[in-house]
C-alpha positions in Angstrom: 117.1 -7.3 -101.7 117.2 -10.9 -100.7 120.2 -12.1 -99.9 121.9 -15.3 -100.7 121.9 -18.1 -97.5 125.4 -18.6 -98.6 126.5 -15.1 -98.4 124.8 -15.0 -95.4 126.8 -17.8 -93.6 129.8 -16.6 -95.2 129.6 -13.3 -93.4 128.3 -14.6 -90.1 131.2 -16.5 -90.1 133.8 -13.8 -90.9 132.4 -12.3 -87.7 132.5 -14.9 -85.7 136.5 -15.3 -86.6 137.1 -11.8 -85.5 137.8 -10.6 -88.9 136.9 -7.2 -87.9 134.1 -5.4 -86.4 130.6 -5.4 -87.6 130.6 -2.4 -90.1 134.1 -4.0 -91.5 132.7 -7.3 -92.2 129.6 -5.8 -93.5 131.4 -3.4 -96.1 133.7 -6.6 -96.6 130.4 -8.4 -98.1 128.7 -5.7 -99.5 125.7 -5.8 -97.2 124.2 -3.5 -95.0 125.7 -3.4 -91.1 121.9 -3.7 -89.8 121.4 -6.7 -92.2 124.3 -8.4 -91.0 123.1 -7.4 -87.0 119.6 -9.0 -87.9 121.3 -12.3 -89.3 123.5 -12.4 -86.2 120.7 -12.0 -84.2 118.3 -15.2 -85.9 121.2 -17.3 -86.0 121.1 -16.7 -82.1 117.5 -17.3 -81.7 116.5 -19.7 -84.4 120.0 -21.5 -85.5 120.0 -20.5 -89.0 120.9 -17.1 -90.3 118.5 -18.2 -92.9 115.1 -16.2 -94.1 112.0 -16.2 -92.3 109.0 -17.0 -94.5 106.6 -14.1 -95.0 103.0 -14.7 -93.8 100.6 -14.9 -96.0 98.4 -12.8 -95.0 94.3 -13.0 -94.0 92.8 -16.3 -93.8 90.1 -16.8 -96.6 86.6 -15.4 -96.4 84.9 -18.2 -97.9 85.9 -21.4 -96.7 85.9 -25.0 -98.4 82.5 -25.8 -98.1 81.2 -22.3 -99.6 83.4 -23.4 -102.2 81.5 -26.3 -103.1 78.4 -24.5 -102.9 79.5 -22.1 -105.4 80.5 -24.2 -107.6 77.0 -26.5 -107.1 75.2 -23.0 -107.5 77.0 -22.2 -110.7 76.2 -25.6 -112.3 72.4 -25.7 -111.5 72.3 -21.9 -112.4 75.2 -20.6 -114.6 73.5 -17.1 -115.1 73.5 -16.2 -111.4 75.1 -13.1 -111.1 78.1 -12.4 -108.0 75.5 -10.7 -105.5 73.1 -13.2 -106.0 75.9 -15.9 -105.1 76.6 -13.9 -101.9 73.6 -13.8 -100.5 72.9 -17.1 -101.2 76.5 -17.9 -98.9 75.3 -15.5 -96.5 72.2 -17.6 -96.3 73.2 -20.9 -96.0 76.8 -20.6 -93.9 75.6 -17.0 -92.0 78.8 -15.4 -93.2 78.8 -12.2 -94.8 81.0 -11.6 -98.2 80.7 -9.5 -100.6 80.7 -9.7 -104.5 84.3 -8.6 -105.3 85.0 -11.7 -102.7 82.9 -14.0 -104.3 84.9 -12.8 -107.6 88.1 -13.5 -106.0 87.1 -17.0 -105.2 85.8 -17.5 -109.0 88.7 -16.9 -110.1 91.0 -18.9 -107.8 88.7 -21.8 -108.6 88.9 -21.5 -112.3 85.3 -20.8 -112.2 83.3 -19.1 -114.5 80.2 -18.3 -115.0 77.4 -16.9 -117.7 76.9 -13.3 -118.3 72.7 -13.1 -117.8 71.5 -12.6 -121.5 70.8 -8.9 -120.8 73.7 -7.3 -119.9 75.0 -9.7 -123.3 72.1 -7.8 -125.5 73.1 -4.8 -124.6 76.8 -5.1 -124.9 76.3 -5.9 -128.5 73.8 -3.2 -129.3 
């Protein structure tokens, strides 16, 4: 559980006044002794007891411009179906993706795109 800057600084600073030893001060705040260690430890290295920001993990597969050439695709052709579109991008930028990426990107762009009118037919027979 995340704990509050605050509380944070308020322990940190117990500790620092010698109000007892690490474990007191800890059971003092209610927080775990290698929480309040850790927070100790950044305020020594970075200044701040305060969080450090998660990363956000893998850069995107399809960049700006395969963006726009989605989105160009999808207006000239609106019934192009999600393998068609990456093979188009592997085409035209050389880098691979594969349909559930191209999805992904659809969606983060708001993007959508026609059904082809056979898989429609057959969904209504």
């Amino acid at each position: 559980m995340a704990r509050s800057l605050d509380l944070r600084q308020r322990a940190l600073d117990a500790y620092e006044r010698g109000e007892g030893s690490l474990g007191d001060v800890a059971t003092r705040f209610a927080v775990g002794s290698a929480s309040l260690s850790r927070w100790i430890k950044r305020k020594r290295t970075t200044g701040t007891p305060a969080r450090v920001p998660r990363a956000s993990g893998s850069p995107r597969r399809i960049t700006s411009e395969g963006e726009a050439l989605l989105s160009m695709w999808l207006q000239e052709s609106p019934s192009v179906t999600q393998h068609e579109l990456a093979a188009r991008l592997q085409q035209s930028t050389g880098q691979s993706v594969v349909q559930q990426t191209v999805s992904r990107t659809l969606t983060r762009m708001r993007l959508t795109y026609k059904k082809n009118e056979a898989s429609e037919s057959a969904d209504h027979a």
